[in-house]
FIKOLZA-1660 file (N, C-alpha, C; in steps of 0.1 Angstrom, whole numbers, plus 5000, padded with zeros to 4 digits):
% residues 220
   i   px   py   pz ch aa at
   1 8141 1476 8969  A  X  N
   1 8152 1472 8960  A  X CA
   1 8165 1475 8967  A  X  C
   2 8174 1466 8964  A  X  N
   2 8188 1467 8972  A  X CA
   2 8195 1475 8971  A  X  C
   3 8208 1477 8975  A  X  N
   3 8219 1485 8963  A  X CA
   3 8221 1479 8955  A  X  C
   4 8227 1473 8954  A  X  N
   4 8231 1463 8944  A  X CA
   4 8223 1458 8929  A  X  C
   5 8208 1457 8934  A  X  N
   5 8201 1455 8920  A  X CA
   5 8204 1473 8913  A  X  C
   6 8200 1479 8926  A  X  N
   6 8196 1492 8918  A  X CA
   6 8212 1495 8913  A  X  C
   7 8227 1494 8912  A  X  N
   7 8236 1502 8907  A  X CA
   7 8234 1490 8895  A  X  C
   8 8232 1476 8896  A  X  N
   8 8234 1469 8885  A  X CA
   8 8217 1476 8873  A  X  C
   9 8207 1476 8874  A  X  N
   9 8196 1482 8865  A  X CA
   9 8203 1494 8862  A  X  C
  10 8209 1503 8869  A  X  N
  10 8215 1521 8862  A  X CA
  10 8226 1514 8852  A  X  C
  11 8231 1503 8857  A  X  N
  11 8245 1497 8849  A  X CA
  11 8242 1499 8833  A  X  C
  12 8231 1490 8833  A  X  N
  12 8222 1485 8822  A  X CA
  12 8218 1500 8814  A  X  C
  13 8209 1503 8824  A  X  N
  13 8204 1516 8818  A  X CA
  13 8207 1528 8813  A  X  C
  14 8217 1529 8816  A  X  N
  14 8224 1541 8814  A  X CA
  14 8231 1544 8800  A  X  C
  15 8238 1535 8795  A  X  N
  15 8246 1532 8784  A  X CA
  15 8234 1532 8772  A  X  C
  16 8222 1525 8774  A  X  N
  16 8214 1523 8764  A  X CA
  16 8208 1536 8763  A  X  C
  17 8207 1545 8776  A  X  N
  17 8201 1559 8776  A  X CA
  17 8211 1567 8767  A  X  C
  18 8228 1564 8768  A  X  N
  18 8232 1574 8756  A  X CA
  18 8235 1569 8744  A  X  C
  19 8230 1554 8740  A  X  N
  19 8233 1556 8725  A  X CA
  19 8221 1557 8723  A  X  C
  20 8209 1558 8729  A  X  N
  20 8194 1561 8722  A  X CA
  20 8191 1576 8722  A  X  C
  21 8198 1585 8732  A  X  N
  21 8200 1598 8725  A  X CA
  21 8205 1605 8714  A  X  C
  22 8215 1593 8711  A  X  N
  22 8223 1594 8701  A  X CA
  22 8223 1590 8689  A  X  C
  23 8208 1583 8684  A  X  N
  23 8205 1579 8673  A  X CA
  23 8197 1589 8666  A  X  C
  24 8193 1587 8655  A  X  N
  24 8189 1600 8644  A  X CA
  24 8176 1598 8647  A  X  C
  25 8170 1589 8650  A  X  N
  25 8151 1590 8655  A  X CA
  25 8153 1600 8663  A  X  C
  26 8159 1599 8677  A  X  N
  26 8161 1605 8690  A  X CA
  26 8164 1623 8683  A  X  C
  27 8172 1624 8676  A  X  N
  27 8177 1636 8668  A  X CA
  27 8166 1643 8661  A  X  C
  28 8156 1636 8657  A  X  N
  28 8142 1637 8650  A  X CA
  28 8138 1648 8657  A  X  C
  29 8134 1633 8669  A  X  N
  29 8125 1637 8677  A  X CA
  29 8123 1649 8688  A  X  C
  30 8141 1651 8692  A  X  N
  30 8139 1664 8698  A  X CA
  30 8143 1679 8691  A  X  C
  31 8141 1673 8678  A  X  N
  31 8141 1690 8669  A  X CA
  31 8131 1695 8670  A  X  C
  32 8119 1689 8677  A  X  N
  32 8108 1693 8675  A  X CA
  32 8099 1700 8663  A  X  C
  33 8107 1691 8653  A  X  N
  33 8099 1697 8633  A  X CA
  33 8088 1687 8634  A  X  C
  34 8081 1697 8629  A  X  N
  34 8066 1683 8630  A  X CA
  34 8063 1680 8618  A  X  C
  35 8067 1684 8608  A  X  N
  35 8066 1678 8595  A  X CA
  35 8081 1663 8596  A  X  C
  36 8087 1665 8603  A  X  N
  36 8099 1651 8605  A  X CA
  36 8088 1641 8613  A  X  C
  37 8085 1646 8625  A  X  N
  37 8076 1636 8635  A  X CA
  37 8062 1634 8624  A  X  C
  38 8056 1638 8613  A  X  N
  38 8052 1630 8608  A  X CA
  38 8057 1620 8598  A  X  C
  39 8070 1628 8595  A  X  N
  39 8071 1615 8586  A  X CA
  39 8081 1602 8590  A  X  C
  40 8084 1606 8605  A  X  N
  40 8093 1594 8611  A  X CA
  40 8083 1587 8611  A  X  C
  41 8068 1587 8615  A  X  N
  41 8060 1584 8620  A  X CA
  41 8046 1575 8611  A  X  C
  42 8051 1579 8598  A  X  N
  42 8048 1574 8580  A  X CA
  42 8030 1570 8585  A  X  C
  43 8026 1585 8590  A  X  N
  43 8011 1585 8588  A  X CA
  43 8004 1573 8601  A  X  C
  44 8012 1570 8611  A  X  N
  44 8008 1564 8620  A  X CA
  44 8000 1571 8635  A  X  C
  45 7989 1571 8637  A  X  N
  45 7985 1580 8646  A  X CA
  45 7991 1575 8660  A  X  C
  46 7996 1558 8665  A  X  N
  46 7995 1555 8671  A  X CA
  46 8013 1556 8674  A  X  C
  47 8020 1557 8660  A  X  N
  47 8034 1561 8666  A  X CA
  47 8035 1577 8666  A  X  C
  48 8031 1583 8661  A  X  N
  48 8027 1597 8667  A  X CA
  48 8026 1601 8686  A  X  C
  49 8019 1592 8686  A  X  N
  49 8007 1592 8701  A  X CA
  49 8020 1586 8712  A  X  C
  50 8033 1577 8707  A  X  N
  50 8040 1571 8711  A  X CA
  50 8049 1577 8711  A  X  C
  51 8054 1587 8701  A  X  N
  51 8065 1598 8706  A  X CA
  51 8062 1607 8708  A  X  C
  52 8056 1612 8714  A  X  N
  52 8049 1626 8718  A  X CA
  52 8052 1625 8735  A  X  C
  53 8050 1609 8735  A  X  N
  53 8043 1602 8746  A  X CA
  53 8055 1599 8754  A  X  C
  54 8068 1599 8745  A  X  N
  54 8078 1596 8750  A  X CA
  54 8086 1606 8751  A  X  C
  55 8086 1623 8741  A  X  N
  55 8092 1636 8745  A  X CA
  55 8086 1639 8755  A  X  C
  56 8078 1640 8764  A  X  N
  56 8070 1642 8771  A  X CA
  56 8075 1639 8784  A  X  C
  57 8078 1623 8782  A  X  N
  57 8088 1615 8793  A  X CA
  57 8097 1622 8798  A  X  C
  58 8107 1619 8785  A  X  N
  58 8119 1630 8786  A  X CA
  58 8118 1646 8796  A  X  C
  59 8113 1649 8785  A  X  N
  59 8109 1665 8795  A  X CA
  59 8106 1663 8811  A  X  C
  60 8102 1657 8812  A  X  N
  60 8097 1653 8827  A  X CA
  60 8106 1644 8838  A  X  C
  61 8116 1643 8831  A  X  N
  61 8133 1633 8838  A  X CA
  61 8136 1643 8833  A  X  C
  62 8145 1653 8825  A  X  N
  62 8156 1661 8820  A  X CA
  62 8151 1676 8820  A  X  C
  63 8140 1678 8814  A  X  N
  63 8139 1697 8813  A  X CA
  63 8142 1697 8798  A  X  C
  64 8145 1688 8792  A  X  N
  64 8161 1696 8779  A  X CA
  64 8147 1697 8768  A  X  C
  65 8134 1697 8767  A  X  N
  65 8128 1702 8758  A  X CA
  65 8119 1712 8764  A  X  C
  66 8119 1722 8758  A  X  N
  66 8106 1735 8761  A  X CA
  66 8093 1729 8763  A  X  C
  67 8087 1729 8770  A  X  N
  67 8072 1724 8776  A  X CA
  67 8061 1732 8770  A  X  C
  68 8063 1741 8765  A  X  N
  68 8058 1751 8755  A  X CA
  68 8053 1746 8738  A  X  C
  69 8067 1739 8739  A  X  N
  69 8072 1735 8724  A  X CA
  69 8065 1722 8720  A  X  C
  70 8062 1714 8732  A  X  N
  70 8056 1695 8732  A  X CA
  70 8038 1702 8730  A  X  C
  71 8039 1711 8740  A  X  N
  71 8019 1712 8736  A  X CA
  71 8020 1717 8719  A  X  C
  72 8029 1726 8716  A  X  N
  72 8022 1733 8708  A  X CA
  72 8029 1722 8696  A  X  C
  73 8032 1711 8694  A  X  N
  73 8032 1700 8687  A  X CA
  73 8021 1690 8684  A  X  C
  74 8018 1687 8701  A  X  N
  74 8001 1681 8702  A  X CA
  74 7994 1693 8693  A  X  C
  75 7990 1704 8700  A  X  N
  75 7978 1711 8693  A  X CA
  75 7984 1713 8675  A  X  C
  76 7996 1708 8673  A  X  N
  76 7993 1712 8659  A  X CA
  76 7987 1699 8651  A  X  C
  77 7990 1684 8658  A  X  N
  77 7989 1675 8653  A  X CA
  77 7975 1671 8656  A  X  C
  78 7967 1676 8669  A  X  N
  78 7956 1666 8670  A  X CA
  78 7947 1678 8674  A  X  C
  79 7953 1688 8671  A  X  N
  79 7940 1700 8674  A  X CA
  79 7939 1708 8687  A  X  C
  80 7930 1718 8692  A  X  N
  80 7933 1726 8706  A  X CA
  80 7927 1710 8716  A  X  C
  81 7917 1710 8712  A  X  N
  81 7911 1701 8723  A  X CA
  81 7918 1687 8725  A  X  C
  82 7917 1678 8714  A  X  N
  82 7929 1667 8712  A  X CA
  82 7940 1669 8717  A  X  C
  83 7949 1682 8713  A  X  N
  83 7957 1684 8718  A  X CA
  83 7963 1687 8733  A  X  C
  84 7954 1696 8738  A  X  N
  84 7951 1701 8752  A  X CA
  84 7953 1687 8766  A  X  C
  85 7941 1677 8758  A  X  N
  85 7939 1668 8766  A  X CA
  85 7950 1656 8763  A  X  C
  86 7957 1659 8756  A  X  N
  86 7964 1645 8748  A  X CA
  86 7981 1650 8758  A  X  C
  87 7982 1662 8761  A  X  N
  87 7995 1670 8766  A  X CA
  87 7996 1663 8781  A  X  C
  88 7978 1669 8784  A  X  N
  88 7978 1670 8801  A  X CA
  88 7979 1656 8805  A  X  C
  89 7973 1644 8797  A  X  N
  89 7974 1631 8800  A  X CA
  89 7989 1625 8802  A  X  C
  90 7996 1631 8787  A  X  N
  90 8010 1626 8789  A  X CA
  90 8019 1633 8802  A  X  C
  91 8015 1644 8802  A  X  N
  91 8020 1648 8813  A  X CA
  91 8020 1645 8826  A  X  C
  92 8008 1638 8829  A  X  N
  92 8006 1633 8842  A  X CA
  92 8018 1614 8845  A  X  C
  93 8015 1610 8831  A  X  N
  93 8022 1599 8831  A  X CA
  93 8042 1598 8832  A  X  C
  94 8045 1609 8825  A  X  N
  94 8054 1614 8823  A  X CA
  94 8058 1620 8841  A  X  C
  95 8055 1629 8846  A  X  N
  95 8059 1633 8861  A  X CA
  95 8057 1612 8870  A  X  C
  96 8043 1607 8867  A  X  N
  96 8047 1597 8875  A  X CA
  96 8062 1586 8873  A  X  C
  97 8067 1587 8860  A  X  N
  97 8076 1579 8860  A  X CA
  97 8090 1585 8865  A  X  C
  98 8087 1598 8861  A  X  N
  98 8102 1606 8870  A  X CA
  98 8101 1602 8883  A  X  C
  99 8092 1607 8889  A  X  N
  99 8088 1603 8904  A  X CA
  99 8091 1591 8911  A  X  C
 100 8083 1581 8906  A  X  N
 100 8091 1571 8907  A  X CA
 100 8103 1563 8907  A  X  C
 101 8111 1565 8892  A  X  N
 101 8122 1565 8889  A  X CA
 101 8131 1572 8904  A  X  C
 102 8131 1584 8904  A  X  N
 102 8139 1590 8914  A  X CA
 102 8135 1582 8928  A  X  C
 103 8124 1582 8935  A  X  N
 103 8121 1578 8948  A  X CA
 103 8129 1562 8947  A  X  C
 104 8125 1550 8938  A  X  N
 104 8134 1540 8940  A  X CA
 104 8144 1537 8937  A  X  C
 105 8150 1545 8931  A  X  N
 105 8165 1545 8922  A  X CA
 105 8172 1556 8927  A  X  C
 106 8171 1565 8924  A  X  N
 106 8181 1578 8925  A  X CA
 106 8181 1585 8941  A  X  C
 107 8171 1585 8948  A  X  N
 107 8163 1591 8960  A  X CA
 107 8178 1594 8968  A  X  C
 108 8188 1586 8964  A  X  N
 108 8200 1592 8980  A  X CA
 108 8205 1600 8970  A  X  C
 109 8209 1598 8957  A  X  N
 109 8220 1604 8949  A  X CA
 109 8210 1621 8946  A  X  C
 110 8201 1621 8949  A  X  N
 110 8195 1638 8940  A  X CA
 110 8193 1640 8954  A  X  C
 111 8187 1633 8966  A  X  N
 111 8190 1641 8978  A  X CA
 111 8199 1652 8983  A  X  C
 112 8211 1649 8979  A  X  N
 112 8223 1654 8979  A  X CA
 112 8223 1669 8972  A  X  C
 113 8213 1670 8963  A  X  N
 113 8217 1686 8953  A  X CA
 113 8206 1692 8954  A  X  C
 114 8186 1686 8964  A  X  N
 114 8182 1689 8962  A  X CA
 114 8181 1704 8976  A  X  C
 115 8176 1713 8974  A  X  N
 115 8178 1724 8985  A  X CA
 115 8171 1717 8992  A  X  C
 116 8179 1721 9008  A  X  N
 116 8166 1713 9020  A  X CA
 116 8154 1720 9019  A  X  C
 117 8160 1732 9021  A  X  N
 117 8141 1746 9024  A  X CA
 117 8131 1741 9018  A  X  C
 118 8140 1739 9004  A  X  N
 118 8128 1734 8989  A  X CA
 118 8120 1719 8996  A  X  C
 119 8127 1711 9000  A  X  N
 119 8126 1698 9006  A  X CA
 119 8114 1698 9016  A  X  C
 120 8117 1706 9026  A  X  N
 120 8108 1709 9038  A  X CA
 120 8097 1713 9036  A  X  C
 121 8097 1724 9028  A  X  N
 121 8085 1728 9021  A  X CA
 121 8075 1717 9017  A  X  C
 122 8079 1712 9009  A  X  N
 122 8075 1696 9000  A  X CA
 122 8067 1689 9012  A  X  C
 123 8073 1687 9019  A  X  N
 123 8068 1677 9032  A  X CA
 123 8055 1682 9043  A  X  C
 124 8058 1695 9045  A  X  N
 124 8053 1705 9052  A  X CA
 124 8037 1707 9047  A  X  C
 125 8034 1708 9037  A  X  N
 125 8031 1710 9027  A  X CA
 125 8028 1709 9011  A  X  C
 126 8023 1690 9014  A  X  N
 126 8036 1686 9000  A  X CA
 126 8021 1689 8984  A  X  C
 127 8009 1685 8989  A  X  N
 127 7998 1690 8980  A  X CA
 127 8002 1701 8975  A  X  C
 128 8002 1715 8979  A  X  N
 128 8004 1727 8979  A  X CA
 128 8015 1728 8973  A  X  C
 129 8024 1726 8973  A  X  N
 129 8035 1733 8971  A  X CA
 129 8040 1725 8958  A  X  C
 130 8033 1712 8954  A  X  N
 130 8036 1707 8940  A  X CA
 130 8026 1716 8933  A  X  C
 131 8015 1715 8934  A  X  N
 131 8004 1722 8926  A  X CA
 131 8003 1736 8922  A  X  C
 132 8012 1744 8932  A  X  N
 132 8021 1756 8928  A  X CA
 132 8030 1754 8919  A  X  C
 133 8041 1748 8922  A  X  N
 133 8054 1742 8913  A  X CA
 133 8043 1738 8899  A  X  C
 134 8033 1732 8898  A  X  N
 134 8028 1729 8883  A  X CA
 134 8020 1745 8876  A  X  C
 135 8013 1750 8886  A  X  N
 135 8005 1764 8880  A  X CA
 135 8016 1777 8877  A  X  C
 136 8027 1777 8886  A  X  N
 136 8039 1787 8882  A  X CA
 136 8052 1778 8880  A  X  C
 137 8053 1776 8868  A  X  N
 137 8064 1769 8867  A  X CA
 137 8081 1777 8871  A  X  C
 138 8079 1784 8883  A  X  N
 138 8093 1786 8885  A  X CA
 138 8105 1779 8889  A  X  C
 139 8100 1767 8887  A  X  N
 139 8115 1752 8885  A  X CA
 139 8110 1744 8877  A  X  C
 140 8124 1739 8868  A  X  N
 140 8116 1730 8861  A  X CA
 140 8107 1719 8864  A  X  C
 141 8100 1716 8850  A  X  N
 141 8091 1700 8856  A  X CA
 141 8099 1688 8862  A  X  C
 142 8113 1690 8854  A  X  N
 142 8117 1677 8862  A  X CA
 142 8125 1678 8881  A  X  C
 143 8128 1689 8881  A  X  N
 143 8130 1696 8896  A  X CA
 143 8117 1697 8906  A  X  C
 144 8108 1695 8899  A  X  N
 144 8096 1693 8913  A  X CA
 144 8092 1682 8912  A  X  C
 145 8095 1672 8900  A  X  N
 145 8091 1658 8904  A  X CA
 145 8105 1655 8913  A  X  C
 146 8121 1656 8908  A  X  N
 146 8126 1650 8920  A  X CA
 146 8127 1654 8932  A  X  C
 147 8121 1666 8935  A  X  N
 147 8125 1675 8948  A  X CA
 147 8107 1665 8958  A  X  C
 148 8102 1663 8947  A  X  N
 148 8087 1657 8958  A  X CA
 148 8090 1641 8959  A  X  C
 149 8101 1636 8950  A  X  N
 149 8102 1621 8956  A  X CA
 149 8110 1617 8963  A  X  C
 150 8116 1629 8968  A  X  N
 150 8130 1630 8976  A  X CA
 150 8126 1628 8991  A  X  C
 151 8112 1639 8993  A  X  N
 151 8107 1643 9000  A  X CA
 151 8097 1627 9008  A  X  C
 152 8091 1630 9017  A  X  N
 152 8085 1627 9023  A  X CA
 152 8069 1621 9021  A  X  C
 153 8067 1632 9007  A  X  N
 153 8054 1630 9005  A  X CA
 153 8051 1617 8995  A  X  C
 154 8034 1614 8999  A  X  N
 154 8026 1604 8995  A  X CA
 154 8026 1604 8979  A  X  C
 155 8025 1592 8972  A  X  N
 155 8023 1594 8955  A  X CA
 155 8013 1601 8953  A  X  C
 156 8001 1598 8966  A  X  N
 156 7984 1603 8958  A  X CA
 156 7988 1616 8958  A  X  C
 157 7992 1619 8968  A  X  N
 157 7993 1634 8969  A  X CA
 157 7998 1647 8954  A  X  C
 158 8010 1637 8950  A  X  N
 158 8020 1644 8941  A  X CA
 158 8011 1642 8926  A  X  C
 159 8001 1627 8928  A  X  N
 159 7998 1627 8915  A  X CA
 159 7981 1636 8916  A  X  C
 160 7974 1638 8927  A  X  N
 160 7964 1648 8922  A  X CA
 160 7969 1661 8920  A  X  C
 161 7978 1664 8927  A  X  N
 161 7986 1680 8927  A  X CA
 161 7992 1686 8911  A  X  C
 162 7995 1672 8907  A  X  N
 162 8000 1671 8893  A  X CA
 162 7989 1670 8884  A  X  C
 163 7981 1664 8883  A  X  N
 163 7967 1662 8874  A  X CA
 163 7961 1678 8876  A  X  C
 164 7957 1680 8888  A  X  N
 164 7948 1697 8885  A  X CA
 164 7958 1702 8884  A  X  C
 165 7974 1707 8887  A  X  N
 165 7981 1721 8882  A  X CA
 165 7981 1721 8869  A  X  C
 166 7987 1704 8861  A  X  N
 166 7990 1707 8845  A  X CA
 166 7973 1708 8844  A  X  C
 167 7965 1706 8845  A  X  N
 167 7952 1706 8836  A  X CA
 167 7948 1721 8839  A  X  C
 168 7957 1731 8847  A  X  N
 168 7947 1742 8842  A  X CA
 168 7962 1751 8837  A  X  C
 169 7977 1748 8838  A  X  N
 169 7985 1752 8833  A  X CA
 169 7987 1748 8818  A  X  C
 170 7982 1736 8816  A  X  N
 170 7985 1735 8798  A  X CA
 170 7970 1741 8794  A  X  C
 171 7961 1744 8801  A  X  N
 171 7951 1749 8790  A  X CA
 171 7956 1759 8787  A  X  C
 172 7963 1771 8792  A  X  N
 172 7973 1784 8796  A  X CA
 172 7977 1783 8780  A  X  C
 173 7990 1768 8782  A  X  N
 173 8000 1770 8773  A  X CA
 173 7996 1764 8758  A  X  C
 174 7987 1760 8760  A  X  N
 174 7975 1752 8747  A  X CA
 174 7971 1765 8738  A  X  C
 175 7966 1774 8745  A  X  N
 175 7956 1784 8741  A  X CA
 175 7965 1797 8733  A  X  C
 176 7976 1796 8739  A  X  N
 176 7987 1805 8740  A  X CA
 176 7995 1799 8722  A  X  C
 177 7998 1787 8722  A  X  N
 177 8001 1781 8713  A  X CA
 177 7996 1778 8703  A  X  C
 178 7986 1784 8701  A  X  N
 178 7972 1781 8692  A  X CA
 178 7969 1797 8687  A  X  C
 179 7973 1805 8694  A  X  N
 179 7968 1815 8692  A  X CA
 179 7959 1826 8697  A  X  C
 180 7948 1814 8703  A  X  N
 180 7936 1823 8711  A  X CA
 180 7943 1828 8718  A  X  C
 181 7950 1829 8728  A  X  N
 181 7957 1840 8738  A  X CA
 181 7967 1845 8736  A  X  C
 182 7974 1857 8732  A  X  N
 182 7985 1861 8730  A  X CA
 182 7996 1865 8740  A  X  C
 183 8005 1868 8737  A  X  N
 183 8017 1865 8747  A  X CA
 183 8016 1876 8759  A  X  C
 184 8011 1886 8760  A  X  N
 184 8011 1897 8768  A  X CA
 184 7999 1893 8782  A  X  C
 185 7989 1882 8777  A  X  N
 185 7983 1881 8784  A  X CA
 185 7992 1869 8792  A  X  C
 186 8000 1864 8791  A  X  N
 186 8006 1850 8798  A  X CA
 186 8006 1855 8815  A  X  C
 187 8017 1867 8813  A  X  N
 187 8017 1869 8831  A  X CA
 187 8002 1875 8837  A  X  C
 188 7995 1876 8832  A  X  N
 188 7983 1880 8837  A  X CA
 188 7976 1867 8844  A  X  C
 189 7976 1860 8831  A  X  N
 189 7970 1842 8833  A  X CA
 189 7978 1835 8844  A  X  C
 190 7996 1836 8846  A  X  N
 190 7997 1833 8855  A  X CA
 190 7993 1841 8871  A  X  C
 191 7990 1853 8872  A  X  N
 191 7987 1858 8884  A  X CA
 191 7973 1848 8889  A  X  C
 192 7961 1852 8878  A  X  N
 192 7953 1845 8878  A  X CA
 192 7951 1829 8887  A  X  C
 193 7961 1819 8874  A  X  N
 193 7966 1811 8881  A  X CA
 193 7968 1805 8898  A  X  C
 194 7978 1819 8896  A  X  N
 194 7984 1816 8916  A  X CA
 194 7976 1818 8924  A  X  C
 195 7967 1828 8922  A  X  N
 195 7954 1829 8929  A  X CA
 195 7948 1819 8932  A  X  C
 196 7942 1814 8921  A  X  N
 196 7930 1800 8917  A  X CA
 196 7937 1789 8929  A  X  C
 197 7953 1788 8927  A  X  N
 197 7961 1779 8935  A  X CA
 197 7959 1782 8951  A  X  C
 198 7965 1792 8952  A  X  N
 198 7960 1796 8968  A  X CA
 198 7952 1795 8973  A  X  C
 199 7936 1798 8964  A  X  N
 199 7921 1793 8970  A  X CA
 199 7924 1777 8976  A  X  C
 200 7924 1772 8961  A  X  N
 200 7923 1758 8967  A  X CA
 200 7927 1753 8977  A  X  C
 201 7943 1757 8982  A  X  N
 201 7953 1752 8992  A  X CA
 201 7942 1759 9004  A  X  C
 202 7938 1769 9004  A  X  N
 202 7931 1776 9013  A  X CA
 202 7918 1769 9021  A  X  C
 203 7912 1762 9009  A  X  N
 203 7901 1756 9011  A  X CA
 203 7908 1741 9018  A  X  C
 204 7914 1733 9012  A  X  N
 204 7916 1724 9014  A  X CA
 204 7920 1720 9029  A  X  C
 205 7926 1735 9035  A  X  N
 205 7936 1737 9046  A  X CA
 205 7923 1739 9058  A  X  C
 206 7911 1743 9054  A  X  N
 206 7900 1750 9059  A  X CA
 206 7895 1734 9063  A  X  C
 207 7896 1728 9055  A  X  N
 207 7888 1715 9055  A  X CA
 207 7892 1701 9063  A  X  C
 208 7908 1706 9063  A  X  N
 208 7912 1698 9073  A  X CA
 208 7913 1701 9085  A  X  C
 209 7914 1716 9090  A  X  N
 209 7913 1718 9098  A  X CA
 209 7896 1720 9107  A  X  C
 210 7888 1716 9099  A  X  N
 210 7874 1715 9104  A  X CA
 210 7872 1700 9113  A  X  C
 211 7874 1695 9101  A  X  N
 211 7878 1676 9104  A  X CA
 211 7884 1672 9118  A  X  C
 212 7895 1681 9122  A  X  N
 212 7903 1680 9130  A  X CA
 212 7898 1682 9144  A  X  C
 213 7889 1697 9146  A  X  N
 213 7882 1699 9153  A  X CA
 213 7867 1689 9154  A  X  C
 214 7864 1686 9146  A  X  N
 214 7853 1677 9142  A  X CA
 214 7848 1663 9158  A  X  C
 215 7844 1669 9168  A  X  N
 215 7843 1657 9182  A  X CA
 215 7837 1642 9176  A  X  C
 216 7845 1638 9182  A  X  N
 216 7841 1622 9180  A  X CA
 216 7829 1615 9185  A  X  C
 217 7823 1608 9176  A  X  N
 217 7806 1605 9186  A  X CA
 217 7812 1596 9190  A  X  C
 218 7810 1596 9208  A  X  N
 218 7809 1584 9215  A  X CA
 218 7800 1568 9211  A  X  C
 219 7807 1561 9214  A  X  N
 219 7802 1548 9209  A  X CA
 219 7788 1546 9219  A  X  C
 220 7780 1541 9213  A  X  N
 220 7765 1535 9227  A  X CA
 220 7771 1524 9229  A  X  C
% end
């Protein structure tokens, strides 16, 4: 895409982005009262499943809602399991559109504020170091999606890194928001966590570098 399409689509886009913040659905929907999201929602599972689907988005381009706050909305509406799985799905959907969004639209303008180190890293390493970014959330969700589309790395890469970190990070914050786990245990779960992460990167790193040494069979 050119310049030119892309400043004319932000043209477009942008303005519609702040009066649809600025409407009383939008105001609803990020109070996060779930007795309002049902009744914006007037007993509909499937506009439920649509805004949840769309705070989710948000959080995943902005930060500006608690990630804590969107599961423990799923698990109250559709249960631990419902919930759990209904979080991790939108979440994966939600990181690919930031990702994208940024890599063909924004990719020169957030290059500019994103840290290089953080950048290098990404590239160097770009499996790894999202799938960390998703199991210890020490930057936001929407800072590791633009910091990996800024970057160098492959979609597959960012989108399985993304699928296994949230699917063992929101069971974390599922369980936690439900109650089975209590809050003392969180930093333990995350140690746990970073571990589990490191194996994998460990293994995976083991694996390529077998491959690598791996001699080629001569052709007959």
């Amino acid at each position: 895409m050119n310049k030119r399409m892309k400043l004319g689509s932000i043209a477009v886009a942008l303005p519609l982005l702040i009066i649809g913040f600025k409407t009383e659905t939008m105001k609803v929907l990020l109070s996060g009262n779930i007795e309002s999201l049902q009744n914006l929602s007037h007993g509909s599972l499937w506009l439920l499943l649509f805004f949840t689907l769309l705070l989710m988005t948000i959080q995943n381009l902005f930060t500006i809602i608690p990630l804590i706050l969107l599961i423990s909305i799923n698990v109250s509406l559709f249960g631990f399991t419902g919930g759990y799985i209904w979080s991790w799905l939108i979440s994966i959907a939600g990181a690919t559109v930031s990702f994208l969004i940024t890599r063909y639209w924004f990719q020169d303008f957030f290059a500019k504020y994103v840290n290089s180190q953080w950048e290098s890293k990404i590239e160097e390493n770009g499996f790894g170091v999202v799938f960390i970014g998703r199991v210890m959330p020490f930057m936001p969700t929407s800072v590791v999606n633009i910091a990996a589309a800024i970057s160098s790395i492959r979609f597959m890469k960012f989108f399985y890194a993304t699928v296994l970190g949230n699917m063992i990070y929101f069971f974390i914050l599922s369980s936690i928001s439900l109650g089975i786990l209590s809050i003392p245990w969180e930093n333990s779960l995350y140690v746990v966590s970073a571990a589990f992460a490191l194996l994998v990167i460990m293994v995976i790193r083991k694996r390529r570098k077998k491959a690598g040494r791996t001699p080629m069979t001569p052709p007959e």
